[in-house]
C-alpha positions as a printed Julia matrix, in Angstrom:
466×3 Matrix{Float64}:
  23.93  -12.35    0.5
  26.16  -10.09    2.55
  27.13   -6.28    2.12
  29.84   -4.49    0.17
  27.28   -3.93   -2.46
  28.32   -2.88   -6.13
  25.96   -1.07   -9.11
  23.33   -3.48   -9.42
  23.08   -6.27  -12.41
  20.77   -5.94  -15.32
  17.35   -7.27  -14.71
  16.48  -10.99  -15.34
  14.63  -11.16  -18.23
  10.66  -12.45  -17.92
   9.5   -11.55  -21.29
   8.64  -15.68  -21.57
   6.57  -16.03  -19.0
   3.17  -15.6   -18.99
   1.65  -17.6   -15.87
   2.37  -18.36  -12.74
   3.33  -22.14  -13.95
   6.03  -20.54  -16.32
   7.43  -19.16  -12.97
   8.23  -22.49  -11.78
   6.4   -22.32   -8.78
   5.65  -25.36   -6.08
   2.3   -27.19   -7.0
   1.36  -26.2    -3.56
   1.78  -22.96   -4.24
   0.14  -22.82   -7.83
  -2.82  -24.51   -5.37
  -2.93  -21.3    -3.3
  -2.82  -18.94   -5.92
  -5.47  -20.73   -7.56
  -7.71  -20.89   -4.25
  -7.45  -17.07   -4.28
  -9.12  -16.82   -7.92
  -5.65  -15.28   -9.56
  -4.39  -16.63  -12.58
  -2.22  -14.05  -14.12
   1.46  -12.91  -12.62
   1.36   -8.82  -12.39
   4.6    -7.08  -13.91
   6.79   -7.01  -10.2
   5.85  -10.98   -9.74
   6.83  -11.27  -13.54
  10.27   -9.89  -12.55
  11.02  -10.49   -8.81
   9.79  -14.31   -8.01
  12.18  -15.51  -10.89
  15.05  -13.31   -9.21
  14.29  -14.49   -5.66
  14.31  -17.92   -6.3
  17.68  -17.46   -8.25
  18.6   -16.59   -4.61
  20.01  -13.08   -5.78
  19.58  -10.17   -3.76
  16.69   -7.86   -5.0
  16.39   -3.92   -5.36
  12.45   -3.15   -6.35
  10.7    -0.18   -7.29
   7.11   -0.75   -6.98
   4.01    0.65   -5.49
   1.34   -0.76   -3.05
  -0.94   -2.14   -5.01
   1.36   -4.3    -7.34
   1.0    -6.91   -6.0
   4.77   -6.84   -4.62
   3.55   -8.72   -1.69
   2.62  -12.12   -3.55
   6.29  -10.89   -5.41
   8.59  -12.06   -2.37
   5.7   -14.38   -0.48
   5.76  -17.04   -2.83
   9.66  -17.62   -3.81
   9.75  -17.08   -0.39
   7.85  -19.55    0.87
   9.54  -21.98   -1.68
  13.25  -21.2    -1.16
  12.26  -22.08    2.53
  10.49  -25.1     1.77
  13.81  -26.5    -0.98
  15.95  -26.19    1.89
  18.4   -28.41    2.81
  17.95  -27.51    7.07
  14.28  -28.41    7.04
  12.24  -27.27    9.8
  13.34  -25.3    12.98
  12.7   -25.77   16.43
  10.71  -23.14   18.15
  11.42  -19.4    18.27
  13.74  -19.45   15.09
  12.67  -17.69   12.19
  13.54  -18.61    8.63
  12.66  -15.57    6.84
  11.89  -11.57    8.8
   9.87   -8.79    6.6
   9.77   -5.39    8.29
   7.27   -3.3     7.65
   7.0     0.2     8.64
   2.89    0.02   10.23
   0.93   -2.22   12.14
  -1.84   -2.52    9.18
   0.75   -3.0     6.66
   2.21   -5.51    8.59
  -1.08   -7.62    9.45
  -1.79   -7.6     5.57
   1.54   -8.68    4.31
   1.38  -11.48    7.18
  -2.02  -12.41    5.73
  -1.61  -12.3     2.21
   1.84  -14.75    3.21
  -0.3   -16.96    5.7
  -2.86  -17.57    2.62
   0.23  -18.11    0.41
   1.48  -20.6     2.63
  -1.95  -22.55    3.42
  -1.19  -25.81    1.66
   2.3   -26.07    3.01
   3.57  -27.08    6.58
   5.17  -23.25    7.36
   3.94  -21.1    10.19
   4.02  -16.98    9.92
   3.16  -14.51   12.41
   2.88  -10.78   12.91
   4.36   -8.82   15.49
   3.28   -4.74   16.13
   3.26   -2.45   18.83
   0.31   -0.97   20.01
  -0.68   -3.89   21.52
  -0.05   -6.69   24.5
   3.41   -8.44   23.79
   2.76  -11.56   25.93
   0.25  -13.45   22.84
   2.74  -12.23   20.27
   5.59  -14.1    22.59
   3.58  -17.16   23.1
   3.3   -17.28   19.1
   7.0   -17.25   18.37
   7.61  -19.79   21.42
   5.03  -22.06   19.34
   7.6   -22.1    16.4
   7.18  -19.76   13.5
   9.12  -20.06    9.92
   8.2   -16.35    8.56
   7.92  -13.58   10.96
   6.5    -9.94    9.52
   7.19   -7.66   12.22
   7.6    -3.5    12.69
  11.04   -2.71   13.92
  10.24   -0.77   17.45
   7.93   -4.45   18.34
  10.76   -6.47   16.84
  13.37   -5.23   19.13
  11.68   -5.07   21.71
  10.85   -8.65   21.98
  14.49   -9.59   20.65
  15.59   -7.73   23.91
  13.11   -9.79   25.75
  15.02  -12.94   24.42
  12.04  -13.96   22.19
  13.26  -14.05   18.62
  15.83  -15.86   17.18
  17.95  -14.92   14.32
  20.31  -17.73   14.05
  18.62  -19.62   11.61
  17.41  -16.92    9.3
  17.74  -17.28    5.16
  15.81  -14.09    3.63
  15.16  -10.67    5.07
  12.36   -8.48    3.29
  12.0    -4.43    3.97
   9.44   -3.65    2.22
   8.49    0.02    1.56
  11.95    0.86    2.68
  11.42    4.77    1.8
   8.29    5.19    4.39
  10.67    3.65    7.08
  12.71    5.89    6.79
  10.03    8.61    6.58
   8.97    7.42    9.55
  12.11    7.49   11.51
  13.13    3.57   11.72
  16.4     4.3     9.89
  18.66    3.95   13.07
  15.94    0.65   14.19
  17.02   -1.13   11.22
  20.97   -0.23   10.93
  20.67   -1.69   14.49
  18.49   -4.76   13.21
  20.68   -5.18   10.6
  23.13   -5.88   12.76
  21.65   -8.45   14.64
  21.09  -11.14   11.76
  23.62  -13.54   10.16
  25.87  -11.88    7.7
  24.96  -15.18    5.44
  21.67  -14.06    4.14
  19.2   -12.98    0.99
  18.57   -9.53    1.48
  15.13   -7.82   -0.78
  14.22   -4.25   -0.83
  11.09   -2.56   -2.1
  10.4     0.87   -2.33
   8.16    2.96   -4.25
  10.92    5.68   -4.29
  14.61    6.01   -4.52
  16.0     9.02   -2.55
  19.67    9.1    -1.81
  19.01    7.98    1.56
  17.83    5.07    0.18
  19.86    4.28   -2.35
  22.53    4.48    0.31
  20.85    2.12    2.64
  20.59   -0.65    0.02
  23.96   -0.1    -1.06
  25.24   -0.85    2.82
  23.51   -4.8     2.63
  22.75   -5.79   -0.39
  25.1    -7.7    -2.72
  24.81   -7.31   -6.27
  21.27   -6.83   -6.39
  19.14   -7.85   -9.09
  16.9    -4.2   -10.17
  13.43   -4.34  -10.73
  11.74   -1.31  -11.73
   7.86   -1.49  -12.69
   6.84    2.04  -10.6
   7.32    4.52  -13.33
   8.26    7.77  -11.09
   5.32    9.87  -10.36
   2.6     9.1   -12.35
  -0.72    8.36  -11.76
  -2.28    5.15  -13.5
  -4.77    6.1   -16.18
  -7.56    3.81  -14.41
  -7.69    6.78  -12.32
  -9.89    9.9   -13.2
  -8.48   13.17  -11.55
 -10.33   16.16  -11.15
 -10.15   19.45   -9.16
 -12.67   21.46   -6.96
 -11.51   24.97   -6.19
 -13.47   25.46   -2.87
 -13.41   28.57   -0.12
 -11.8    26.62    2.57
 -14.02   27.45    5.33
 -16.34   25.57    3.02
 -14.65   22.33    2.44
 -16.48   19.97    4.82
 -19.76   21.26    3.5
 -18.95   20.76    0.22
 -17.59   17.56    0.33
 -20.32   16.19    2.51
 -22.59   17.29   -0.37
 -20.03   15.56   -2.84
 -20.53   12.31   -0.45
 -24.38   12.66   -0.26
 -25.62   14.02   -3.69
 -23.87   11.23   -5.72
 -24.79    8.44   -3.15
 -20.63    7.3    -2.69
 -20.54    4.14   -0.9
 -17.04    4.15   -0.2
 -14.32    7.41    0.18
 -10.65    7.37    1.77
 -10.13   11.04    2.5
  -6.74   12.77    3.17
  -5.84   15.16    5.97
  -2.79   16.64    6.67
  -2.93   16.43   10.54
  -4.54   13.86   12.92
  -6.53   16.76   14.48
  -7.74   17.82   10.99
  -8.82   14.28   10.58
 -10.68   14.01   13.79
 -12.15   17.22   12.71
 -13.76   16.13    9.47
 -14.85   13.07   10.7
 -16.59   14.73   13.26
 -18.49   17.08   10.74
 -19.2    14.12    8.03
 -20.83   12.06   11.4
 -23.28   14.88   12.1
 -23.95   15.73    8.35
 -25.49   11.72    8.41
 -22.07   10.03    6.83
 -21.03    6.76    8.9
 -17.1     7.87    8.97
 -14.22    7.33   11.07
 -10.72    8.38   11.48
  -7.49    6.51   11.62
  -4.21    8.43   12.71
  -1.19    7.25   15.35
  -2.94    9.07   17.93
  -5.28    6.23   17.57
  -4.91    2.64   19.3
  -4.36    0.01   17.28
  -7.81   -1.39   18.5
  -9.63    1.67   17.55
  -7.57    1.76   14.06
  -8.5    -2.25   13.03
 -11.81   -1.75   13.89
 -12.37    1.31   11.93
 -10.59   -0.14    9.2
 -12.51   -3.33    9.29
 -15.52   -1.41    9.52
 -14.23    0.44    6.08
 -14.06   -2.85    3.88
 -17.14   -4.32    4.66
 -19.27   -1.38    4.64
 -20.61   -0.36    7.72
 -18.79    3.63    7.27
 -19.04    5.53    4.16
 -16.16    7.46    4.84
 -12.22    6.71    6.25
 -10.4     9.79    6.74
  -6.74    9.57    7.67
  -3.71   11.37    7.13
  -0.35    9.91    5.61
   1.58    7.62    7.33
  -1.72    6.28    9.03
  -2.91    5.06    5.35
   0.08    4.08    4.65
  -0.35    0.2     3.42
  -3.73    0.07    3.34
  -5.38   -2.01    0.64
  -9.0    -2.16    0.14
  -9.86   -4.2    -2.77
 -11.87   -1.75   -5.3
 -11.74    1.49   -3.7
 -13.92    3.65   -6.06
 -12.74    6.96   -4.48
 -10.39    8.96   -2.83
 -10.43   12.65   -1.75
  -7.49   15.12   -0.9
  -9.72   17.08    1.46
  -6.0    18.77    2.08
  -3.34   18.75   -0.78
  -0.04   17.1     0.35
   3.34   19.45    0.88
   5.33   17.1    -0.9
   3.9    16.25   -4.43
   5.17   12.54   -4.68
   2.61   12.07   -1.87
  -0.58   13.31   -4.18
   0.63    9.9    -6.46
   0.86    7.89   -3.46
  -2.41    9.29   -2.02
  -4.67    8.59   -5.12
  -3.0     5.03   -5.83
  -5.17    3.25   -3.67
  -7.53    3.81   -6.13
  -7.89    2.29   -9.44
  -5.9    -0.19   -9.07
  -5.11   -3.83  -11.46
  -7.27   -2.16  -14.3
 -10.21   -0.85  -12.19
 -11.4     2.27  -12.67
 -11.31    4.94   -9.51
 -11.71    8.46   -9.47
  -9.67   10.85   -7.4
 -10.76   14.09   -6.33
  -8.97   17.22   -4.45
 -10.58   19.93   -2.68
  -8.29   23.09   -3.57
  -9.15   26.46   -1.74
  -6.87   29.42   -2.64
  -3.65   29.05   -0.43
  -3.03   25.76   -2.37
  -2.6    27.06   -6.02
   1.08   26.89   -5.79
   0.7    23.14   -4.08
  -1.29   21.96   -6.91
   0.92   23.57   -9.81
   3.61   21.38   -8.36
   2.02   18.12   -8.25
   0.54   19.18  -12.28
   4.1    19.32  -12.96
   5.05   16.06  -11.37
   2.54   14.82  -13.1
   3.54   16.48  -15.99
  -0.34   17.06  -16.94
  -2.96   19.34  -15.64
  -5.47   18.19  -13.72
  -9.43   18.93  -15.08
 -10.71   21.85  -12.2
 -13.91   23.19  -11.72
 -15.42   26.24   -9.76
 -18.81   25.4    -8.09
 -21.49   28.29   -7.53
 -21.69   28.84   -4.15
 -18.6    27.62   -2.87
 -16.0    29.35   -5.15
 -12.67   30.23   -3.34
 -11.42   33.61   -2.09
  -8.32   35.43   -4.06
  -5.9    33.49   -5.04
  -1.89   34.83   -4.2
  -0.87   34.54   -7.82
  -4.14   36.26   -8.84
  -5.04   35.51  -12.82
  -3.08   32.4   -13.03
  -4.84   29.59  -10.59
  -5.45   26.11  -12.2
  -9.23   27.03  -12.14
  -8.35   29.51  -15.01
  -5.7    27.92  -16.28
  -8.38   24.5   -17.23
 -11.34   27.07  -18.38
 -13.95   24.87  -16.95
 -16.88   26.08  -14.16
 -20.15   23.75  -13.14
 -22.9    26.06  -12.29
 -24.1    23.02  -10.91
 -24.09   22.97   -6.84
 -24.41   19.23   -6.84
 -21.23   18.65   -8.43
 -21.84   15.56  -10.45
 -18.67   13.42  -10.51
 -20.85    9.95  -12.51
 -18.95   11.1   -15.97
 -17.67    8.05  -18.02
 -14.5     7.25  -18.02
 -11.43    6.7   -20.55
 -11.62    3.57  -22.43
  -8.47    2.63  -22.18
  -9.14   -0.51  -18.91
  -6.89   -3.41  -18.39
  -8.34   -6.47  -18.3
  -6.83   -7.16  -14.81
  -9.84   -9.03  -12.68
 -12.99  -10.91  -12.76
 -16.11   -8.76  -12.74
 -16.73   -9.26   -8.93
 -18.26   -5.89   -7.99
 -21.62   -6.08   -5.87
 -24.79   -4.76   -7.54
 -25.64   -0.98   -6.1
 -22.33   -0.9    -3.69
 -21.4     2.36   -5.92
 -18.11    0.38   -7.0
 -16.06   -0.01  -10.19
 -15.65   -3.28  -11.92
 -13.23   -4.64  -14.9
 -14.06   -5.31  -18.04
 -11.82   -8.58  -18.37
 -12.28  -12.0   -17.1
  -8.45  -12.78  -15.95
  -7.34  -11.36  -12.11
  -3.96  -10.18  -11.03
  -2.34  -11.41   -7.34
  -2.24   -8.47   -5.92
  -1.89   -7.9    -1.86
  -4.94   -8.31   -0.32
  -6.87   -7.14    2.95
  -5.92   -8.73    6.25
  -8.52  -11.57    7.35
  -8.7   -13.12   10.51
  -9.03  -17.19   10.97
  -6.23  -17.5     8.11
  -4.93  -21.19    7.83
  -0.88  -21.44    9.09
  -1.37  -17.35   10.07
   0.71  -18.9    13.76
  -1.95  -16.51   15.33
């Protein structure tokens, strides 16, 4: 599809399938999904794998977590293998999906190369950060779907290593943290670089006019797929409020971290140095933790997140666009040790939790200067949030003294150890297989079917061109 967009058409209708075999998918495909223990489609692959293999452009609201990824990896994959040019020689790409970070790119190239492992495609990953010479050998070897951030991407296009000439389907996924970030003028000039004769998909987890005006300027009557229903927090996800002195924050939320034995915390800074600064205090308080922030090499930042998943830290901390991507499979808790200024980001923040019908539980530190930040996220929310004062640690006056949320919810725990082990809602969709480990602190489903979701970067994939 080419520019000179219009409105965009109603959305295909799904409502009759049910599996991923209703979806018409390649057996080899099916074969993947099923080596990956999924059996049932999540609501964006419901809606956007019939709409990509229709070959219309697509417009997506969803968030990470959706499983969006699997959403344009597998039509993909099979409008690449149905058509009529075959294979490529080396260097030209079939399909590009730009990413705006280096770990969201490595886990969308994962979750594509174990899509793709009983089929003859290749698909590589391109970042900065690190050396460009194995990343140029990769793409000499031939590669059919390249996931790439657009500062890398341009770089080695100006080094004569990619070739556009042969490509079918260009993916930007989480278009509105691009932009964010900065890459706006990157991809109008990447844009401009591929063959007008194209399929063009967007996803974004939010539609600012910036945005919207980007997708109108290349994509071509897009089909519009919306299953991110604007700011709101999934009700897997218990919320609750500390109102802490903030010279007191890192003490209390070490004791948080140590009294109820967590196993596994993301934690949210505003600033890189604030995040070094934490994960300083947590180390000496006995917590394994590390930091991740772009002041960070990419080395440092794969380890640490690596590290993360498979246990050996208790604690990541990081601020924004550093977590930005990340996906670690049952996250049982995430802390706001600083509210966000922006309150869309408080929905992004605590998303990585309880996610495909498992429970999480997300907590945020207030001291007094944030009162007015947290009103405005209750009122994105359009709920308050449960807060507590803690003896000991209460916070100093607040600026609009007599009205903080602490009042506003009536609720105190006398109780210094701040017990967060409460039960939570009933309401639990039966999204995944119980899989949780005995004693690793984690939350597990109560249903026996599990969505395709995107899924942590692993290395020694099959077909990863790596």
């Amino acid at each position: 599809m080419t520019a000179n967009s219009t409105l965009p058409v109603p959305e295909t209708r799904t409502d009759f399938a049910q599996s991923f075999e209703d979806l018409k998918l390649l057996p080899a495909l099916l074969r993947s999904i099923q080596d990956q223990g999924y059996s049932t489609p999540t609501p964006i692959q419901l809606k956007a794998i019939p709409a990509v293999l229709a070959g219309s452009d697509l417009l997506a609201a969803a968030q990470t977590g959706s499983g969006k990824t699997a959403g344009f990896a597998l039509p993909l994959l099979q409008r690449i293998m149905q058509s009529s040019s075959g294979r490529n020689r080396a260097g030209q790409i079939r399909a590009l999906v730009l990413t705006p970070t280096r770990e969201l790119a490595a886990q969308v190239e994962a979750s594509i190369a174990a899509s793709a492992r009983h089929l003859p495609l290749k698909s590589t990953v391109i970042f900065g950060g690190v050396g460009a010479s194995p990343q140029i050998a990769r793409l000499r070897r031939g590669v059919d779907v390249l996931v790439a951030t657009p500062g890398r991407l341009l770089d080695l296009f100006g080094q004569g290593a990619v070739d556009f000439s042969s490509l079918d389907i260009l993916v930007l996924d989480e278009a509105d943290r691009m932009l964010d970030m900065g890459f706006i003028h990157d991809i109008r000039r990447i844009l401009k670089l591929l063959p007008p004769k194209r399929q063009n998909l967007m996803f974004s987890a939010t539609f600012s006019p910036e945005i919207r005006k980007l997708a109108g300027s290349f994509l071509t009557n897009p089909v519009s797929v919306d299953v991110s229903p604007k700011n709101t927090a999934a009700e897997t996800i218990e919320q609750q409020v500390f109102h802490v002195d903030q010279k007191r924050k890192a003490e209390f939320l070490s004791r948080l971290i140590r009294d109820n034995d967590w196993k596994q915390v993301l934690i949210f800074t505003r600033t890189k140095h604030g995040a070094n600064r934490l994960a300083r205090r947590l180390e000496d308080d006995g917590i394994a933790t590390a930091a991740i922030h772009g002041n960070k090499s990419q080395n440092a930042r794969t380890k640490a997140l690596a590290d993360f998943k498979k246990g050996a830290i208790v604690a990541l901390v990081a601020t924004d666009i550093a977590a930005r991507g990340l996906d670690i499979e049952q996250l049982p808790h995430v802390v706001n040790f600083e509210l966000p200024n922006v309150p869309e980001d408080y929905v992004h923040r605590i998303g990585r939790t309880g996610r495909a019908g498992l429970s999480g539980r997300a907590v945020s530190l207030v001291s007094a200067d944030e009162e007015d930040l947290m009103r405005a996220i209750e009122r994105v929310l359009r709920r308050n949030v449960p807060g507590e004062v803690v003896a000991g640690f209460e916070p100093g006056e607040t600026r609009s003294s007599g009205n903080s949320a602490a009042q506003r919810n009536g609720r105190t725990n006398r109780n210094t150890r701040a017990d967060f082990s409460r039960g939570q809602g009933s309401s639990r969709a039966p999204a995944r297989r119980n899989n949780s480990r005995a004693g690793n602190g984690r939350p597990s489903s109560n249903g026996s079917e599990r969505q395709l979701g995107s899924r942590r970067a692993q290395s020694g994939r099959q077909n990863s061109g790596r």
